[in-house]
N, C-alpha and C positions, 0 to 999 in steps of 0.2 A: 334254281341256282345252277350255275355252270361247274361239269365234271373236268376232274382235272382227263387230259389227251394222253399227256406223256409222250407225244407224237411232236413232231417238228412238223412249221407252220409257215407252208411255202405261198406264199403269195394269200390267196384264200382257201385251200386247200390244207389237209392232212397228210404227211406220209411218215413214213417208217421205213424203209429200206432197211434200216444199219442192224445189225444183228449184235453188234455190242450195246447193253444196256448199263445203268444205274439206279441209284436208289437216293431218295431223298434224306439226309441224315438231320436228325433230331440232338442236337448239341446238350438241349439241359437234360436228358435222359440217357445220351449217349447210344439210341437207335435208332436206326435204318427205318424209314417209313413204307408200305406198302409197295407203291404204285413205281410201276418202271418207266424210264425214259429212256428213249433211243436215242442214242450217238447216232449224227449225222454222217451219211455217206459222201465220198467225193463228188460223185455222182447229183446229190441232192444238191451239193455247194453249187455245182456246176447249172444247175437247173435255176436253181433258185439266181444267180446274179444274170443270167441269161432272163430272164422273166422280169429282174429289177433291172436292166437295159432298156426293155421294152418300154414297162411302165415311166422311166424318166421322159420319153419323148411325150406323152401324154399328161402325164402329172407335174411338170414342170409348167404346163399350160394354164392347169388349172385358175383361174382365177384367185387373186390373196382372199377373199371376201369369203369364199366356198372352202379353202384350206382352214380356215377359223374356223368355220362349222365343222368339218373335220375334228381340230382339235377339240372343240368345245363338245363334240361327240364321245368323243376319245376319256372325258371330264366324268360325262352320265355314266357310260357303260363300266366304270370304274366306281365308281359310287354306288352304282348298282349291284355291285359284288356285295356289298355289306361288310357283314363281321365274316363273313367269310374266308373271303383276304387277308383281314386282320388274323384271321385264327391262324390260318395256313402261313401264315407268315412269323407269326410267335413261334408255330412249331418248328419250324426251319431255320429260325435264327437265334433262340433263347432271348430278345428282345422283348421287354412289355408292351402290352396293346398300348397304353399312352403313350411310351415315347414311335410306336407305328401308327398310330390316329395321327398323331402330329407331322409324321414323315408322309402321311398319307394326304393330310391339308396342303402339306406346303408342296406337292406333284401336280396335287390339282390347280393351285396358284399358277404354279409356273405355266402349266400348260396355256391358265385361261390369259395368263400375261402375254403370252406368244399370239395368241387368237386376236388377244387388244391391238398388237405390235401389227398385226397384217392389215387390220382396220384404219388403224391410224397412217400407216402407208410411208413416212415420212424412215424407215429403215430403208431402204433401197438407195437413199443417198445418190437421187436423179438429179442431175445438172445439165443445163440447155446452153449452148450457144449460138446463137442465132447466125445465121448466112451474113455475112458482109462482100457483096460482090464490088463493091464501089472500091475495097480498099486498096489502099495504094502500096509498098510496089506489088503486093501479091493480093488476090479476092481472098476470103478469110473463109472456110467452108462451113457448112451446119457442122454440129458435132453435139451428139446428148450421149450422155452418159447415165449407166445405169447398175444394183447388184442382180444380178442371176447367179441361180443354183449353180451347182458345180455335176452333182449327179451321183450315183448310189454311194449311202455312205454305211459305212460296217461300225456299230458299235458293240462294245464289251459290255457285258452289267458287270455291277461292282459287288463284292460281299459282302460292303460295312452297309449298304444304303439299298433293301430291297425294294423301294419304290421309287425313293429320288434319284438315284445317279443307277438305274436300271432299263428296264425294258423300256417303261415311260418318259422315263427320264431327263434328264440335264443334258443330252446330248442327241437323242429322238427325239425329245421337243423342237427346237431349231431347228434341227435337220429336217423334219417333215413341214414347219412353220415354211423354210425356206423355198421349199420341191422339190428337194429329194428324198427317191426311194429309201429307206432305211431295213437296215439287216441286221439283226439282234443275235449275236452268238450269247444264248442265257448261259447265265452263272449258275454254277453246279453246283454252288451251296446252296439257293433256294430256287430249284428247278418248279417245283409245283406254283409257289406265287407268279412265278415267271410265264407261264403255261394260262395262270385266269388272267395276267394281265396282256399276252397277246391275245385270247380270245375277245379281249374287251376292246382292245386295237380295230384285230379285225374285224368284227362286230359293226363296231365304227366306222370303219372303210366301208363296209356295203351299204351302211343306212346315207352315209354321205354320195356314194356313189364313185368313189377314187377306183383309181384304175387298179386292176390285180397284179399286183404287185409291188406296191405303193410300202407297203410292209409285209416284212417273214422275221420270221423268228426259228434258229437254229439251234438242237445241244448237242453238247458234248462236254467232258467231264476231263478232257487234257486237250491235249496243244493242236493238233493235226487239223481240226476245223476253223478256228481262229487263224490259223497259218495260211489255210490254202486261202480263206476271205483276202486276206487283205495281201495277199500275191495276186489275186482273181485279177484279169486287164481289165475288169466292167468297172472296179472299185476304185472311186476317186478321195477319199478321205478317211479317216479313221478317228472316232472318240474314247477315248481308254483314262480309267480311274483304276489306280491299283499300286503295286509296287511298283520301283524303280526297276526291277530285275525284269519285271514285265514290261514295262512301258518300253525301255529299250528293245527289248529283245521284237515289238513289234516294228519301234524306230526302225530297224537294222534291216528286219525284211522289208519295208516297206522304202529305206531307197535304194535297197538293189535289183528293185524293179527295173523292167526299162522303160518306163514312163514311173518313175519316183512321184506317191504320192503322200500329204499331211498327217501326220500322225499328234493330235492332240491330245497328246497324255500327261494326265497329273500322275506325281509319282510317288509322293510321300513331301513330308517336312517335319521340322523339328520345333517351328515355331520357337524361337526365342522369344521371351521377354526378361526383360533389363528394368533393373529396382533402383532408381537413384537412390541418395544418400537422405536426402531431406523429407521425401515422401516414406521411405521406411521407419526413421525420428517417429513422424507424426501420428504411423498407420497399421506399425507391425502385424500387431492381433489379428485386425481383421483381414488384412493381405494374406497371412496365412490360412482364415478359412475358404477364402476366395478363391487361390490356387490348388486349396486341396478340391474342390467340388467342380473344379474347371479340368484336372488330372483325372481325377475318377469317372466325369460324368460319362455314361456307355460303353464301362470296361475300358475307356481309352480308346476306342477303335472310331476315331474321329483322324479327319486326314488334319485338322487344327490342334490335336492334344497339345499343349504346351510341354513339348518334351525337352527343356532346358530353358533354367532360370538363373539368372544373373545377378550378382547381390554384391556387396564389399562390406569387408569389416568394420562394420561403424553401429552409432546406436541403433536400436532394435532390433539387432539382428539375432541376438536372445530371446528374446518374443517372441519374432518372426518365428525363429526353428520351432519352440518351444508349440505356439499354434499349429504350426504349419502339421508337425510331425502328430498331434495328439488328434486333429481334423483325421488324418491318414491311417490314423489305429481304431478311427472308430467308425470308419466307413468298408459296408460289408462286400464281401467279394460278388461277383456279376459273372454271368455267365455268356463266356466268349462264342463268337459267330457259327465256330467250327475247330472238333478236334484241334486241325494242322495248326489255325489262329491262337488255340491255347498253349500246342507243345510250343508254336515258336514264339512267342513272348517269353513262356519259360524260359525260351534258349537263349534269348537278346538280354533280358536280362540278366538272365547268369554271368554271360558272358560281361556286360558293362559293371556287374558287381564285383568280379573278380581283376576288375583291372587292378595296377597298380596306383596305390593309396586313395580306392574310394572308398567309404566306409556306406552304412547302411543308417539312414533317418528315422525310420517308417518302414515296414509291410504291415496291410493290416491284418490282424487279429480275431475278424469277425468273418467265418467262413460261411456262406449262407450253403443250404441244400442245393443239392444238383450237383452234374456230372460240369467239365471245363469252366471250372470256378478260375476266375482271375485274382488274385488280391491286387490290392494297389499299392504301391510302391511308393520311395522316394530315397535317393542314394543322395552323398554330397562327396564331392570334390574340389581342393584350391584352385582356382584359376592358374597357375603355372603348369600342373597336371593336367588338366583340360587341356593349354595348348599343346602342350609335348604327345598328347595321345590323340590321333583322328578317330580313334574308335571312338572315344565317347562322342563325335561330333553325328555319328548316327543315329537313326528312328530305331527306337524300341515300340513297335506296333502294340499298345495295352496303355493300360492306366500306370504307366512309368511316367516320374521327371528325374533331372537330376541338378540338384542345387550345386550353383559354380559360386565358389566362396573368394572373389579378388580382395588381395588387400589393400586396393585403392582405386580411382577409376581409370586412371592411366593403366593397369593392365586388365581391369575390365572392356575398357576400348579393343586392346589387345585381343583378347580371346573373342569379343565378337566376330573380328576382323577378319579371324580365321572360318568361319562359320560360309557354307556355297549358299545357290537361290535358295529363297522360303516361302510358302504360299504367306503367310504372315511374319512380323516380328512388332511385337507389345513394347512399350513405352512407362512404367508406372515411376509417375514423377510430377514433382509441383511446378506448376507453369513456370514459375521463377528459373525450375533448373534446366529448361528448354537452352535457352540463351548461355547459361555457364557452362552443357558439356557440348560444345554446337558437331564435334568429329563425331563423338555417338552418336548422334541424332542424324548427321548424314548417313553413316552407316549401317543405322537399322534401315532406313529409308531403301538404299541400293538393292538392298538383297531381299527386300521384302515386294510383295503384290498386295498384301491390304496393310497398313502400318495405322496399329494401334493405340489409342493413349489411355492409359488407366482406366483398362478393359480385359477381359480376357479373350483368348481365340475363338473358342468353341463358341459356336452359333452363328453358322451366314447367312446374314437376310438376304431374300431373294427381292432387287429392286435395282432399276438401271443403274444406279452409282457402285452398286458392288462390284469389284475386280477378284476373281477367284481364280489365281494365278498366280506367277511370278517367274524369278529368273531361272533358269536351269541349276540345278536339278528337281525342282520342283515340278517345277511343268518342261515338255518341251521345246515351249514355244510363249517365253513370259505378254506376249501381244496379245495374247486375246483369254478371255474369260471363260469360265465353262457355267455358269452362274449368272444371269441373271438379263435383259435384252439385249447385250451385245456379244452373247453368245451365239447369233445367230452368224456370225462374222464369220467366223470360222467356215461355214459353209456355203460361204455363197465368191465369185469373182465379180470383179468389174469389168464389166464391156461396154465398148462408145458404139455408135451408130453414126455414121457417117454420110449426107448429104441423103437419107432414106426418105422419100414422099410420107407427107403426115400419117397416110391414111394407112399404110405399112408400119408404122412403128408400133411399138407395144404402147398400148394404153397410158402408162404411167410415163410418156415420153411425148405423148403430144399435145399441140400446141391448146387445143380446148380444156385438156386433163380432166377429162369425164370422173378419174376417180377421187377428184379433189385433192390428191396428194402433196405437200408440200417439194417445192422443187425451188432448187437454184439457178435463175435463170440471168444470165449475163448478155447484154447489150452493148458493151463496151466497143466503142468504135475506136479505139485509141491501141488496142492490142498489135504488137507485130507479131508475123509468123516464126515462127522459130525452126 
């Protein structure tokens, strides 16, 4: 079994320089774990994206075919952890082994998805057009087009998600699938998982045979490392899951560079969903236990919580509360990711309880053992109070919602209206009322990146049709995905090739296509030049 380093993981190599350390903290016991980690020196940053220079000019060559094997290595030696992983990761985040068995399946999917995505070949998005010299009044020239890497890219791990949107993750997956180097600044909540899961990276790089440098993995436990990455000149991208306070605050250095470059960060959302009139009639009861298990599931610490629900005074909406609120008294409190994770939910909520005229639905009542117990929550508020206050239109990070009570749907439309981007916005309603409210239903549409119909948020399957995104301020860039195969977009540009002899071109551009790739090939002799 692999020992946790503690050590930062420069290419394939160990070092330590930095003489400021940490400690691993244990949330559902509320202590410090053994083993230290060093904060990275500047010195190390410097080293490290200097050596992922390097490796892009070599690893960007790599063949797609041999990058699969890579990932699909990257699959084994993570597997190969065992309960290991899993233990070291319950410890670190107060999270159950099932629901990290499962975070742990769905890392490996995505990876081996990425591995399929390079086989299949048809992501690169190559288009030919063939020479027309005969054409009249101008010769028309070759020209193929094709995607390439862009080149090292620095990703964040996330707190809620230590295997999916981490080291392995939702945004190193692509990034390596694509060919670029990646550079992992690990998350100081679960420093140790982070530590077996680059060993199991790099691991992988050397059975595969990638160039050194292809991956590192950096800590640090504040800001100064994360900063100097993504100022670094070597660094051309950035993937980041976290707040909004964060996400910006990387936006901001990242274009006062002087070569400004992408910063893909999700930032939070509030997820609306919207209760029509007639599916509440028909459905109250059970709408109520629906949302309460979609609120509470994982303490809330889902970037989907449905954290604002939409309703109007009509029939069952006495049920509705009556379920909703009795689902939420009897659902026991969960133990949050991290101390700060628990005091600030404390704090958000307070603050959103103490507005004026919201009242309190629900906290529950069943407090389980351990140290940053979350209870879960559920506040109500009239839709005219909702609009007149933007506080409430904020993320309460936890098993918080809060019920917006319209007295009709014209200023339920209203209050939506007010609402910025959202990775999602829910729908629950009878096909019938699609057609009669049609403003709401454009509206959720606008502001949302997956728009759902009599569903809840929590749960995003990993499969090409998922969009895990949306308009700002949700993401900062509602165009592209961080979920699922066209998340590899994000990392890659388009470049044409112009008039180049076949035998010059990259593979997946010439005229035999030795790697059977799908391409778009135009012959049209009817084109004028522009």
């Amino acid at each position: 079994m692999a020992t946790i380093q503690g050590k930062n993981f420069i290419g394939y190599a160990l070092s330590s320089e930095g003489e400021r350390e940490f400690q691993a903290y244990a949330p559902a016991t509320d202590s410090f774990l053994p083993e230290a980690f060093h904060c990275a020196t500047i010195g190390e940053v410097n080293r490290t994206m200097e050596l992922a220079k390097e490796a892009f000019d070599a690893y960007a060559q790599v063949p797609a075919a041999k990058r699969a094997d890579f990932l699909i290595a990257i699959t084994e030696e993570i597997l190969a952890l065992g309960d290991q992983l899993l233990e070291r990761a319950t410890l670190e985040t107060g999270l159950p082994i099932a629901r990290l068995q499962g975070e742990r399946a769905r890392t490996i999917s995505q990876l081996t998805q990425f591995a399929d995505l390079l086989r299949e070949g048809s992501w690169i998005d190559a288009s030919i057009d063939t020479a027309q010299p005969q054409r009249t009044p101008v010769p028309k020239p070759d020209i193929r087009k094709m995607l390439v890497p862009i080149g090292p890219v620095i990703v964040f791990g996330s707190s809620n998600f230590p295997f999916a949107y981490s080291v392995a993750g939702v945004d190193t997956g692509p990034a390596l699938a694509a060919g670029n180097p990646v550079i992992v600044k690990a998350h100081a909540a679960h420093p140790g998982v982070s530590d077996l899961t680059a060993q199991a990276i790099l691991s992988a790089a050397r059975r595969t045979g990638m160039p050194e440098g292809t991956f590192s993995m950096l800590y640090d436990d504040g800001f100064e490392v994360g900063a100097a990455l993504v100022k670094h000149l070597v660094s051309k991208a950035v993937g980041f899951t976290g707040s909004y306070k964060g996400g910006m605050a990387l936006y901001r250095l990242a274009q006062e560079r002087e070569e400004p470059i992408a910063v893909f960060a999700e930032m939070g959302s509030v997820n609306p969903i919207v209760v029509l009139p007639e599916y509440l009639k028909n459905n109250a009861e059970n709408l109520g236990k629906i949302l309460a298990a979609s609120v509470s599931l994982g303490a809330g610490q889902f970037c989907t919580n449905p954290g604002l629900v939409f309703i109007t005074k009509t029939e069952g909406l006495d049920l509705f509360q009556n379920s909703y609120k009795a689902e939420i008294l009897n659902t026991p409190s969960a133990t949050m990711l991290t101390a700060g994770i628990c005091k600030n939910y404390n704090k958000l909520r307070g603050e959103a309880l103490e507005q004026a005229n919201v009242s309190v639905l629900a906290i529950s009542d069943k407090h389980a053992e351990g140290d940053n117990q979350a209870e879960a929550s559920i506040a109500m508020v009239s839709g005219k109070d909702f609009i007149a206050n933007p506080k409430l239109h904020e993320e309460v990070f936890g098993p918080f919602s809060l019920l917006i009570v319209c007295e009709n749907t014209e200023e339920l439309y209203e209050a939506v209206s007010h609402l910025k981007g959202q990775l999602t916005a829910t729908l629950i309603a009878e096909e019938s009322e699609i057609e009669a409210y049609p403003k709401i239903v454009r509206q959720l549409a606008r502001i949302s990146g997956r728009f759902i119909m009599n569903g809840v948020p929590t749960g995003v399957e990993v499969c090409p049709s998922i969009h895990h995104g949306g308009p700002f301020p949700a993401t900062a860039d509602s165009k592209f995905t961080s979920v699922g195969r066209h998340s590899i977009l994000r990392f890659v540009r388009p470049q044409s090739f112009q008039n180049w002899p076949d035998s010059l071109l990259p593979d997946e551009l010439k005229n035999d296509n030795p790697l059977g790739i799908l391409r778009l090939v135009d012959n049209a002799q009817t084109r004028d030049s522009i």
